[in-house]
C-alpha positions, -999 to +999 in steps of 0.1 A: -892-296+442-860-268+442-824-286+436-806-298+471-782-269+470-753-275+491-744-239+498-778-234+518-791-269+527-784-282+562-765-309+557-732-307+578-733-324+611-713-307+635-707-293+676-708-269+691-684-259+720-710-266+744-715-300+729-747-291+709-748-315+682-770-302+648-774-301+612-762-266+592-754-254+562-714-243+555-725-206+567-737-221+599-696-229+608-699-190+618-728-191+635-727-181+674-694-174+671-684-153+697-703-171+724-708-211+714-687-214+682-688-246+659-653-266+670-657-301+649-677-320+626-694-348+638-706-369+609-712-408+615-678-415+599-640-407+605-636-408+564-668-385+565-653-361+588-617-360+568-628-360+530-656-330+543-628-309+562-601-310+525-638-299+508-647-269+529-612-258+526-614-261+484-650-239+496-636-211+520-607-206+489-635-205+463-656-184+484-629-156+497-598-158+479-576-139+499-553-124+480-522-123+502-506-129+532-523-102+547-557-106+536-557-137+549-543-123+585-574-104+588-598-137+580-577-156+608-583-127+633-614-120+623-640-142+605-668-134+585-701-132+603-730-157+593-747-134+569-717-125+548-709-160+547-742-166+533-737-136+507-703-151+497-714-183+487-743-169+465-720-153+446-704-186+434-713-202+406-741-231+406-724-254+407-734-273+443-771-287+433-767-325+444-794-331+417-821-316+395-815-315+356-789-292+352-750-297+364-753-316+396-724-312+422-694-336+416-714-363+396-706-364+354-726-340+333-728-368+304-766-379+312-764-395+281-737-415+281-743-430+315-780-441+299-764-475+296-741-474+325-739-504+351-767-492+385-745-500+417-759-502+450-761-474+470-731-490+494-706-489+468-703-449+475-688-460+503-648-467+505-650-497+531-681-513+517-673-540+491-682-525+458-705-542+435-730-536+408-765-545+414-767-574+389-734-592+405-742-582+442-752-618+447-723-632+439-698-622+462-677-646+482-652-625+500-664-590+515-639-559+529-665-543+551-649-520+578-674-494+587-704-510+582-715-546+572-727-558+540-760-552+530-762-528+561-771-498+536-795-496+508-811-462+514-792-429+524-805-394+529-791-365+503-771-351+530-752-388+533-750-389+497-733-359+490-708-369+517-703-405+506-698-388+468-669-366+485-652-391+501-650-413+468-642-388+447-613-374+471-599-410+483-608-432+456-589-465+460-587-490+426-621-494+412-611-517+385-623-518+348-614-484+342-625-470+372-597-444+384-582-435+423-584-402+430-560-373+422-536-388+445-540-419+441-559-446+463-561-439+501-537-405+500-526-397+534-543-361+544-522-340+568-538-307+582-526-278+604-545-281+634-538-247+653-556-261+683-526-263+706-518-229+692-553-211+703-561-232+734-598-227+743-602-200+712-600-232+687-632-230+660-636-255+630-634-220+609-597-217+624-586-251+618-601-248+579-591-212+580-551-223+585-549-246+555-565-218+531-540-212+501-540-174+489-539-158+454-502-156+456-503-196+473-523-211+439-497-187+412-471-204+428-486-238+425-500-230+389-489-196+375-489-162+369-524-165+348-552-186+373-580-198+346-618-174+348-639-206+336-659-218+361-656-256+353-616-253+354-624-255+393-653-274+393-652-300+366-687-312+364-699-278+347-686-284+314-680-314+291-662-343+316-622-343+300-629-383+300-597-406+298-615-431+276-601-440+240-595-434+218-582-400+235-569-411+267-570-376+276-550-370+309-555-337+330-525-321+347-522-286+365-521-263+329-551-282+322-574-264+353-577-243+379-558-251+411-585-253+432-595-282+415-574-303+443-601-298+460-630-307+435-612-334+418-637-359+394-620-391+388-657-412+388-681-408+364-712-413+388-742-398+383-768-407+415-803-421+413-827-404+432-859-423+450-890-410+472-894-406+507-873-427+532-848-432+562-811-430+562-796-464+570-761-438+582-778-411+606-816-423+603-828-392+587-866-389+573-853-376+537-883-365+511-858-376+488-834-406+491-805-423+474-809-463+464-786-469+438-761-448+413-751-451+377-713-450+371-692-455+338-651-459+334-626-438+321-629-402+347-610-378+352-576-389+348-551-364+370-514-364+361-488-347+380-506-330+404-491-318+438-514-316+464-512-290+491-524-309+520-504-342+510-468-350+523-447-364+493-416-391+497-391-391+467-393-426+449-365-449+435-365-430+401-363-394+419-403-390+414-420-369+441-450-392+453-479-384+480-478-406+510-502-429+520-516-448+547-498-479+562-505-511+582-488-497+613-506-465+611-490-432+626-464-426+651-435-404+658-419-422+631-435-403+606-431-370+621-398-358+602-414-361+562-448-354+580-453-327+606-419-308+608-423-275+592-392-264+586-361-269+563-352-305+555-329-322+533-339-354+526-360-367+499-394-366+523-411-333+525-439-322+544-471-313+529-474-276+514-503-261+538-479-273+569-445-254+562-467-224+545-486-222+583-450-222+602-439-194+571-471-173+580-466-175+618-434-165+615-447-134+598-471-128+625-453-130+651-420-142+670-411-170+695-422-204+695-455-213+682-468-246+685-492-264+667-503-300+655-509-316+621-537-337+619-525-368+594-554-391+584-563-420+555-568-452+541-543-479+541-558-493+510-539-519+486-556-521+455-595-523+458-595-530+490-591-506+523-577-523+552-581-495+577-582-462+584-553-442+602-556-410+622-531-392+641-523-359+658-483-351+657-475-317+677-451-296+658-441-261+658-423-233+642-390-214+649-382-180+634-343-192+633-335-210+605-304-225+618-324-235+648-350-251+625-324-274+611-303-282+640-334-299+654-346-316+622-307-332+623-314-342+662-352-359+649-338-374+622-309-389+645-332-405+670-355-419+637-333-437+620-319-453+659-348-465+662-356-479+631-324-498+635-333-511+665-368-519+655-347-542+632-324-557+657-355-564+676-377-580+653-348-604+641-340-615+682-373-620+682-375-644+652-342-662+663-357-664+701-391-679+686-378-703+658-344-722+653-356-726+619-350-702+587-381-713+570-404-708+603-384-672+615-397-659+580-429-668+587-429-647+623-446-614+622-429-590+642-447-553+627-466-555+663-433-556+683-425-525+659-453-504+669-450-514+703-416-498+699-422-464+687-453-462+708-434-468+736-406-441+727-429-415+712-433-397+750-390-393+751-389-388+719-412-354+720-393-346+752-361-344+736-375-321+706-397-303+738-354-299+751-344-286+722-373-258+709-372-243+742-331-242+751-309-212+745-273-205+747-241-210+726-235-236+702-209-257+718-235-258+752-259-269+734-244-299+712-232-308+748-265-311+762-278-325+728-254-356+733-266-357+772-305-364+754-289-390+727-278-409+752-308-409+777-329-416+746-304-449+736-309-461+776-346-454+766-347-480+736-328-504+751-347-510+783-379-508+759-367-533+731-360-556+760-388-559+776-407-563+745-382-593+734-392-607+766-432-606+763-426-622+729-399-647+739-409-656+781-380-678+793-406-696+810-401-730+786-404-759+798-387-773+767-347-770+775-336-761+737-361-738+736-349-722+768-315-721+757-324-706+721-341-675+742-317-670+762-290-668+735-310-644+710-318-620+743-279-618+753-271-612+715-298-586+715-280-568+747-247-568+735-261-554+702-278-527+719-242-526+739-226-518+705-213-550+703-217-558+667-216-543+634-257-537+639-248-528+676-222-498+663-250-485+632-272-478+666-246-454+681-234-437+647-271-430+640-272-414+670-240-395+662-228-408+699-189-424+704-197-464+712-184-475+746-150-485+746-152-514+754-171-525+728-149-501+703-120-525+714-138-557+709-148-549+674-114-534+667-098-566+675-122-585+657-119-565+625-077-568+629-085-604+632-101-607+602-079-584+585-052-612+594-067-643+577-072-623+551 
């Protein structure tokens, strides 16, 4: 039977624009084009979908390598048709045979030292299953299951395993005893330009792939004038696996590789098991060859500082650039400054690489406002286990005047941190309104009244930037009008953190200290919001808006008051 080459095997669910659903092979992504193009995947999975869009990015690179800014132009106007595709991806080395007895496609070429590895289940390929080796399946008592249940999947088809295999080996999470997270650590947040707002009913899945491509000159900046000619500097499992095992402890970082290899990164040793004929317990495919159970040893591929291009990065308490990952409250606006903005910023939170290289190249191409969305997506994982998965669209957009760029990342970055701020104020009214006690506030979780927040502000918030991409005139009109949309978006926060305070904290108790509690913590919260406190005044200077005199005088007086007992 010929090796399950990935290059040529049919083994990408996807749809069409007419909302034909099939199977095809990566050159199929081209196929029809003109007339009913591919527009998504459509695998049964969103960490499927995600970890298979960053690997047929790493696979277009591989495949054309544009050189330049220019060569890559004439890919995003024009892409290849299906048969040169297909002629590309011959031409790469052999290294995408899911199995057979030579190198097999991201699993460890060590046969022999995996002779006495531990045989996992089948399940454990997958992130939200709770992992577990066959011989201590049994013994479970606490399961993390999100996608599927336990014991749900012990048989998948060669096309699931080779997308279960991706997904580990590009979000790996904690595996314990050795067993490493991925090149960016467990559950990295993904963020991809999305150019769908951009081309309206044009969009393909080659175009959204297509815009996060890096070019010759892209990967020499990332690595260096000299890119590595081996094969297995990109694709790992051709040559001996660089194992972080003692006594070695070898650790891989950028001079060690290619830079492609963010895309083909090999942090598990995992080498599958291959049965007869069977069904997919994932898509119920027939498969003449199916996937039970997998060997896997410790001690990877162990990545050291690495910066991945499709990865936002936050600056840490010791100045370290780390990427960002997934979080309980998922996605919102509130994430939009270090996430989606492609312009210039200057705080320690930058946006991934392939989304201020997009708004660089459409500046090239062409001038005016161009809009476009990042597509953010992850695992909120802590530890071993993933707790959920978060997905998001964020519009952005790009502006050829630099100036421009950063007067509206100030203007963001303004109504953020307000926000925030009041998210606090909220969240302790709402504790103080619930509980009279210390003890018992600390036990109130308020990260739902958070959300609730920005989800409630994210419309104004986009109107304002929506206000400020499109307006034109002098300086001193502007900032005028800039103030004008502070202050609409303050009236906006207060009547929203209001009514939230009141569906947590009802004044509809019977009990009358109770009553009296709410009502207290909901006129504190006003006069807060009023600027009527040292909380109340941190609202209106992150807002860089003057705080109403009244309040001004009240805490003036105050302040000389205190000054006097002093």
């Amino acid at each position: 039977m010929k090796s399950y080459d990935l290059r040529t095997e049919p083994w990408l669910q996807c749809v069409r624009r007419s909302g034909e659903v099939f199977w095809g092979s990566p050159s199929d992504l081209v196929s029809r084009f003109d007339g009913d193009p591919v527009v998504s995947l459509a695998t049964p999975r969103p960490d499927f979908d995600g970890a298979l869009q960053e690997f047929l990015i790493g696979l277009l690179a591989a495949t054309f390598l544009p050189s330049d800014l220019e060569e890559w132009e004439a890919r995003w106007q024009s892409p290849p048709t299906q048969a040169e595709f297909g002629a590309a991806l011959e031409k790469l080395p052999p290294a995408f045979s899911l199995d057979g007895d030579g190198p097999r496609f991201l699993q460890d070429v060590s046969v022999e030292d995996l002779d006495t590895a531990e045989v996992w289940s089948v399940e454990s390929l997958l992130i939200s299953a709770p992992g577990s080796t066959l011989r201590d399946a049994r013994r479970r008592t606490h399961v993390t299951d999100l996608f599927v249940k336990e014991g749900a999947v012990t048989r998948v088809s060669r096309s699931t395993a080779a997308m279960a295999l991706i997904t580990l080996q590009t979000y790996a999470p904690e595996g314990g005893r050795g067993h490493l997270t991925s090149m960016r650590g467990g559950g990295p947040l993904t963020t991809l330009v999305d150019p769908t707002r951009l081309l309206g009913k044009h969009q393909t899945l080659w175009a959204k792939l297509w815009a996060n491509v890096e070019t010759i000159e892209d990967l020499r900046t990332r690595h260096g004038a000299e890119l590595p000619t081996d094969p297995a500097a990109i694709f790992p499992w051709l040559g001996a696996t660089r194992t972080s095992e003692r006594p070695r402890e070898l650790q891989t970082i950028p001079a060690d590789a290619h830079p492609l290899q963010v895309y083909f990164g090999m942090p598990r040793r995992i080498r599958l098991a291959f049965d007869g004929l069977g069904r997919c317990d994932i898509t119920g495919q027939e498969d003449i060859s199916t996937v039970m159970s997998f060997k896997m040893r410790a001690s990877g591929v162990k990545y050291t500082s690495w910066k991945h291009p499709l990865s936002p990065y936050y600056t840490d308490a010791g100045g370290e650039k780390r990427p960002v990952h997934g979080q309980p409250g998922g996605l919102s606006w509130r994430d939009w400054l270090g996430a989606a903005f492609a312009g210039k910023t200057n705080s320690g939170n930058t946006a991934a690489t392939t989304v201020s290289r997009f708004g660089r190249r459409l500046t090239d191409i062409e001038s005016g406002l161009r809009r476009f969305d990042i597509h953010a997506f992850g695992y909120d994982t802590v530890h071993k286990k993933a707790r959920g998965w978060v997905e998001s669209v964020l519009p952005t957009f790009s502006l050829n005047d630099e100036s421009n760029q950063e007067f509206v990342y100030n203007t963001a970055e303004a109504l953020t941190h307000a926000t925030s701020n009041v998210s606090l104020v909220l969240s302790s009214a709402i504790k103080s309104g619930l509980f009279s006690s210390a003890e018992d506030q600390k036990k109130v979780e308020t990260s739902y009244a958070s959300a609730e927040l920005w989800s409630r502000t994210e419309g104004h918030f986009y109107k304002v930037l929506d206000f400020l991409v499109r307006a034109e005139g002098d300086l001193a009109s502007l900032n005028k009008s800039v103030i004008e949309q502070k202050h609409s978006f303050h009236e906006h926060l207060k009547e929203h953190a209001l009514s939230i305070f009141d569906t947590w904290c009802p004044a509809s108790s019977s009990e009358p200290s109770e009553l009296r509690r709410r009502i207290s913590s909901r006129h504190n919260l006003t006069m807060t919001l009023a600027g009527y406190s040292k909380l109340g005044t941190s609202i209106f200077e992150a807002l860089e808006i003057p705080v109403p005199v009244q309040a001004a005088k009240k805490r003036n007086v105050k302040r000389s008051t205190q000054e006097a007992k002093a």
